[in-house]
C-alpha positions as CSV (number, residue, x, y, z in Angstrom):
1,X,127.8,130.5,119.1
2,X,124.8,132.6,118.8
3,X,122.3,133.5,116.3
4,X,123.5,135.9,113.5
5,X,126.5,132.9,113.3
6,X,123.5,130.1,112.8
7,X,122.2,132.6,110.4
8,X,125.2,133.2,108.5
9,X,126.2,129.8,108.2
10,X,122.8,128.4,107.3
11,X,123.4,131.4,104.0
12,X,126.3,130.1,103.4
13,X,125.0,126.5,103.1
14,X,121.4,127.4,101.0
15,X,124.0,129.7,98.0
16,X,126.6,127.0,98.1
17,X,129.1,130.0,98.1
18,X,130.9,132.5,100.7
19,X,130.7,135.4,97.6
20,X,127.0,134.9,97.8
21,X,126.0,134.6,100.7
22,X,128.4,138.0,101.9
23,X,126.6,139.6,98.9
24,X,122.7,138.6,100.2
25,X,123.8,139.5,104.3
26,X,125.5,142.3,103.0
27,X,128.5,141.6,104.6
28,X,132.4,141.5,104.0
29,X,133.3,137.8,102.7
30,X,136.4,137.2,105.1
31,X,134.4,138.5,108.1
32,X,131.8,136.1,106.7
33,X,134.2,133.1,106.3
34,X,135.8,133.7,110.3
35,X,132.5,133.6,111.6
36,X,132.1,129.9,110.4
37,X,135.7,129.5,110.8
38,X,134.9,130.1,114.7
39,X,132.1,128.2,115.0
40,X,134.0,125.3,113.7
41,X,136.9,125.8,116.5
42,X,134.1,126.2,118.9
43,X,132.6,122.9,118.0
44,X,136.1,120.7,117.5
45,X,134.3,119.4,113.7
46,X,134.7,120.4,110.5
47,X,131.5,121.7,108.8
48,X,132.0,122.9,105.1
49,X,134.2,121.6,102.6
50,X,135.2,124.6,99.6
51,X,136.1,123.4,96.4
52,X,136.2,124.0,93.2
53,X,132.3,122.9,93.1
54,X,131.4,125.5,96.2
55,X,130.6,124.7,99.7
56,X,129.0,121.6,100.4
57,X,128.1,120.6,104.5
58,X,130.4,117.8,105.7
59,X,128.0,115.3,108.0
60,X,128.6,117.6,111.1
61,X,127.2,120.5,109.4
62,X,124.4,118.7,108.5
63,X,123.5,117.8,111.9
64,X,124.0,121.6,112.5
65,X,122.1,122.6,109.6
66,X,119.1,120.8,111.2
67,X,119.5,122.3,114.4
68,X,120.0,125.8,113.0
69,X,116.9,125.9,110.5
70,X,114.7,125.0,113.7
71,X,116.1,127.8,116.1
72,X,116.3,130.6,113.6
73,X,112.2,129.2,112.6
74,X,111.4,129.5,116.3
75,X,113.3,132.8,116.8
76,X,111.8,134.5,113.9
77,X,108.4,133.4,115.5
78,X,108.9,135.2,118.6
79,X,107.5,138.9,117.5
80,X,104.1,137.5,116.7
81,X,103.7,135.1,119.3
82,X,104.3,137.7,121.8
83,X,101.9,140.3,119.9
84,X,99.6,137.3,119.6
85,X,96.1,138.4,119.0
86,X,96.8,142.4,119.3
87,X,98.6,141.7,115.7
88,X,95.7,141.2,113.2
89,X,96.5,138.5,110.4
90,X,97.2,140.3,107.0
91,X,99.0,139.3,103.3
92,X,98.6,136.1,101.5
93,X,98.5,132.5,102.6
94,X,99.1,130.0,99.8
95,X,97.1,127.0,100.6
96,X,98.1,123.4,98.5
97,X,95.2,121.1,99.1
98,X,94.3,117.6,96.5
99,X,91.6,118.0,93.8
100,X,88.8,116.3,95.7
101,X,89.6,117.8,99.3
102,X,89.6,121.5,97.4
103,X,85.8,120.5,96.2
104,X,84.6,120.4,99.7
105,X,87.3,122.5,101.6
106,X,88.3,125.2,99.6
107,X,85.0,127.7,99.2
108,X,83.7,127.2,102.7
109,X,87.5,128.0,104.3
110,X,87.9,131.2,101.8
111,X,84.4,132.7,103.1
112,X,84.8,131.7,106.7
113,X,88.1,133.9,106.6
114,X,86.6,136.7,104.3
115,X,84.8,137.1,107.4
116,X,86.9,136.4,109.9
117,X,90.3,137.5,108.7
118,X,89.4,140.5,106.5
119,X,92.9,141.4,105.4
120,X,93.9,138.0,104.8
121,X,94.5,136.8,101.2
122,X,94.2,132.7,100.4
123,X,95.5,131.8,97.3
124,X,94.4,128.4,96.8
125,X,96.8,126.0,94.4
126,X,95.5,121.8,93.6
127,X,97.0,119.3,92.4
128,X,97.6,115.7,93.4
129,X,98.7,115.0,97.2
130,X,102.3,113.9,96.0
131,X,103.1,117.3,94.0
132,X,101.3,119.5,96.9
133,X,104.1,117.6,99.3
134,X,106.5,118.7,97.2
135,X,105.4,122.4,96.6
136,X,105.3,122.4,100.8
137,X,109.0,121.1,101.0
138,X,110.4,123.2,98.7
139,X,108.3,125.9,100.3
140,X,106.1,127.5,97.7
141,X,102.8,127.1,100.0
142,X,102.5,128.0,103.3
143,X,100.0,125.0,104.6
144,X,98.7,122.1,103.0
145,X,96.0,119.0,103.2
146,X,97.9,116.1,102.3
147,X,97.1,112.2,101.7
148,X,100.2,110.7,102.6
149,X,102.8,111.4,105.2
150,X,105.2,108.6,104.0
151,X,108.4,110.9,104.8
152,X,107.3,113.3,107.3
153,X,110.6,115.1,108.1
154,X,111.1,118.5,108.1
155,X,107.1,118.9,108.7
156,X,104.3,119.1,111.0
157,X,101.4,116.8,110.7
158,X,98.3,116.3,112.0
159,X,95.4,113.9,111.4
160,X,92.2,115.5,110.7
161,X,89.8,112.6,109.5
162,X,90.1,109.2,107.9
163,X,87.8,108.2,104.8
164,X,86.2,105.2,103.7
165,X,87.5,103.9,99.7
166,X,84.7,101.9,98.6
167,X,83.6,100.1,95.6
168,X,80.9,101.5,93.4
169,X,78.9,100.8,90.4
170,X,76.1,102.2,88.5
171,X,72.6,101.0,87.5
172,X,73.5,100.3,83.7
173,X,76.9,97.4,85.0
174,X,75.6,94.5,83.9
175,X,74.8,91.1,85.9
176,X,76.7,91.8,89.2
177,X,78.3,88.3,90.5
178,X,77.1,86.9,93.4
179,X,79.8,87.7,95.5
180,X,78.2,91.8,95.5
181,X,75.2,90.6,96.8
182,X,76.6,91.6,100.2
183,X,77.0,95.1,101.6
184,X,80.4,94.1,101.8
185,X,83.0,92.9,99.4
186,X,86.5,91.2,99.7
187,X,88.8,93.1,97.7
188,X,89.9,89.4,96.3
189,X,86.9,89.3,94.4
190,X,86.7,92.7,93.6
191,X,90.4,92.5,91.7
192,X,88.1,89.9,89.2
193,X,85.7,92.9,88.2
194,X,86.6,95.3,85.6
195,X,88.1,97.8,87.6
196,X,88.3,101.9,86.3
197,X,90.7,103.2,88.6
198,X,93.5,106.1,89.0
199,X,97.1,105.1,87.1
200,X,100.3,104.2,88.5
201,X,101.9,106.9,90.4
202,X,98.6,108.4,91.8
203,X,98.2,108.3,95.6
204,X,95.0,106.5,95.5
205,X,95.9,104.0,93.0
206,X,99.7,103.4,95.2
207,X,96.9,102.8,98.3
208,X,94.5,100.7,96.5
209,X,97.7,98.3,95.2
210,X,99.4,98.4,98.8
211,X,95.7,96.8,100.4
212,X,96.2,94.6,97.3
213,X,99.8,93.5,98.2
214,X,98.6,92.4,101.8
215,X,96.3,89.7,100.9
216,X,98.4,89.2,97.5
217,X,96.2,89.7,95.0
218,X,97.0,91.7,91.5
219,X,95.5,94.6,90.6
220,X,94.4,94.4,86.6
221,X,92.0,97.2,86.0
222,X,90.2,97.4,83.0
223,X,90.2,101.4,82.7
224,X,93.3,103.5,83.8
225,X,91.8,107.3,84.6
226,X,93.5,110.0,87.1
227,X,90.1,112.3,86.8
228,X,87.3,111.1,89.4
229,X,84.6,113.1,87.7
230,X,85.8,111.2,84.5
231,X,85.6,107.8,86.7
232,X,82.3,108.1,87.9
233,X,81.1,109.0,84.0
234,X,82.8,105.2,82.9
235,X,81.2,103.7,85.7
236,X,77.8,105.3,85.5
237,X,77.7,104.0,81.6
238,X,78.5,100.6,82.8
239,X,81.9,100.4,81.4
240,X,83.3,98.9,85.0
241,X,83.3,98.9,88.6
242,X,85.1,102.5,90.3
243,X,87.2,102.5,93.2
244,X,86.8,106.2,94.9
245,X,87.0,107.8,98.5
246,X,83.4,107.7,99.7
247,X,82.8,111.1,99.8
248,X,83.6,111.7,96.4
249,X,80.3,109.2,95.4
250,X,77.8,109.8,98.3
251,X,75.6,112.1,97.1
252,X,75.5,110.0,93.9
253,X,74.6,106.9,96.0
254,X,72.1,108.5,98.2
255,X,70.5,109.2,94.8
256,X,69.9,105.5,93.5
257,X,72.5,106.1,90.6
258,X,75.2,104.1,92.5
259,X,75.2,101.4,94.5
260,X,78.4,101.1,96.8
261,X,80.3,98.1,98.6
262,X,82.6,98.4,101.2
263,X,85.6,96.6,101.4
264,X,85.4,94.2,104.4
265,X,89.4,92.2,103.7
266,X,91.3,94.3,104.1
267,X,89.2,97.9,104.5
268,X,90.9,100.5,102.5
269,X,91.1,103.9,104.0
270,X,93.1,106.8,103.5
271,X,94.0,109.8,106.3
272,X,94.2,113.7,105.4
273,X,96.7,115.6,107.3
274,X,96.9,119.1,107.5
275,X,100.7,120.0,107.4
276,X,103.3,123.0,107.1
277,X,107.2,123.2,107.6
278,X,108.8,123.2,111.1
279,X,111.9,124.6,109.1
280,X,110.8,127.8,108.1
281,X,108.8,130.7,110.4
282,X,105.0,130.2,109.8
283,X,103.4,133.8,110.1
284,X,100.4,134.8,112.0
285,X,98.3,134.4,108.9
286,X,99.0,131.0,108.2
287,X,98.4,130.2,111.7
288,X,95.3,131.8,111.8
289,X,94.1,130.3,108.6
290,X,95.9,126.9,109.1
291,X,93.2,126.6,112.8
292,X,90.8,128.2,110.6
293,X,90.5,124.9,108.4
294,X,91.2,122.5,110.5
295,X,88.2,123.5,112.3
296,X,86.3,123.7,108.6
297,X,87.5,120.4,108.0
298,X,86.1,118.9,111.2
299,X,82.6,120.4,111.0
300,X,82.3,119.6,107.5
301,X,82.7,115.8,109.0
302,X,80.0,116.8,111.6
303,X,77.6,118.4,109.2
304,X,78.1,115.1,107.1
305,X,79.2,117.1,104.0
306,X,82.1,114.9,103.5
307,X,81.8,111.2,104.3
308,X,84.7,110.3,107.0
309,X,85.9,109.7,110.8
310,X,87.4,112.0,113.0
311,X,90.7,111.7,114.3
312,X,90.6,112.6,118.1
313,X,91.6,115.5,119.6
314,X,94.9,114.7,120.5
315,X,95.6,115.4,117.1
316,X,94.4,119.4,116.9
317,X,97.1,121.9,116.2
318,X,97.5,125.0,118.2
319,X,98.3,127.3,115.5
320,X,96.6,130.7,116.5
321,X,94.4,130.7,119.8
């Protein structure tokens, strides 16, 4: 078994055809079919089955599969990791990144590599951490920040900071209870106060009602919003209470128009990863841009332009040294 035949069969697999894939590798179909045909003598398993549907893996073949997309990602690597440095990063690096880590992340990362990276391109794409997974599975961005690492396979993650969420309220709310006359608040009593919070299916909201499932306590909210910069306007009017990542209401606090709580049982907090695939080659500039912002992302911390703790080193990728 060699390459070109991991190559071939992992073709074979991704078109769900022989035609096909002899047609993209340009070569002859029953060449194409004895190469698998071989590997699957070689092994003693079968690994395709062909019907009328086209060629789906049997569970040996997806075990190879696995095996296959990691080698052919490590071999296509090897050019530029030899060249390392003498090979300057070039093209386009698409970049997924949540709403609120794009606010801080985003303009300080595409200047740092104007200047750094000259002929490199970042095309920046936002949405919410659970689509941005997605878009970096299916492989339509290079690297990504993500929220949530709930099914990790098929990626490389590390842990770049971990951020307070918080309770927060402006000066026009009306009589807080008692209970807020802490600096600290239980988030039993804070499920009783009319709560403006992301809906179902956002990350923040899923993390807020998993805290609320450990101490078993239902989560009722008064106002239902995805938008922070919309949540912040309802609270600031004194329609509710908010429940954001710290960062996102800081520089509003240090400001006198919010006051915030933390939550003491349980505290809430929520990680950002960088990530990117570990089944498809990552380029020089991805690497180079992936280091870049991980090192962005850390001094914003240390400039305190974003509110949050620093993982430890342990956790730093060597993407591009």
């Amino acid at each position: 078994m060699d390459v070109r035949q991991l190559r071939y069969f992992s073709k074979v697999v991704e078109s769900g055809s022989f035609s096909k894939a002899a047609n993209q590798l340009h070569v002859a179909q029953p060449a194409l079919s004895q190469h698998v045909r071989h590997m699957e003598e070689e092994l003693g398993v079968t690994l395709l089955y062909r019907g009328a549907q086209g060629v789906k893996t049997t569970e040996a073949g997806d075990r190879l599969l696995h095996h296959a997309k990691r080698i052919l990602a490590e071999f296509a690597e090897i050019a530029d990791s030899v060249r390392g440095r003498a090979l300057a990063p070039s093209g386009e690096v698409r970049f997924g990144l949540p709403g609120t880590v794009g606010e801080l992340l985003a303009a300080p990362l595409i200047e740092a590599a104007k200047a750094r990276y000259p002929d490199v391109r970042i095309r920046v794409v936002e949405a919410m951490s659970g689509y941005v997974l997605e878009w970096l599975k299916r492989g339509e961005v290079d690297l990504a920040m993500l929220y949530a690492t709930s099914n990790p396979k098929g990626l490389a993650v590390h842990h770049g900071l971990s951020e307070e969420i918080c309770l927060f309220a402006g000066s026009l709310t009306g009589d807080a209870p008692p209970f807020l006359q802490n600096a600290t608040v239980d988030l039993a009593q804070a499920a009783r106060l009319p709560l403006v919070v992301p809906g179902p299916g956002h990350g923040l909201r899923e993390l807020i009602e998993q805290a609320a499932l450990s101490v078993r306590v239902p989560i009722q909210p008064a106002i239902e919003i995805d938008s922070y910069s919309q949540i912040k306007k309802l609270v600031a009017r004194g329609l509710g209470y908010g429940i954001l990542p710290r960062m996102a209401v800081q520089s509003e606090a240090d400001a006198g128009v919010f006051r915030i709580w933390c939550f003491a049982r349980p505290e809430i907090t929520r990680r950002v990863y960088l990530a990117y695939s570990t089944e498809r080659p990552l380029a020089t500039a991805p690497r180079a841009i992936g280091q870049l912002s991980w090192d962005i992302l850390r001094q914003l911390v240390r400039d305190r332009a974003w509110t949050a703790e620093l993982s430890d080193e342990s956790h730093r990728p060597n993407l591009y040294n």
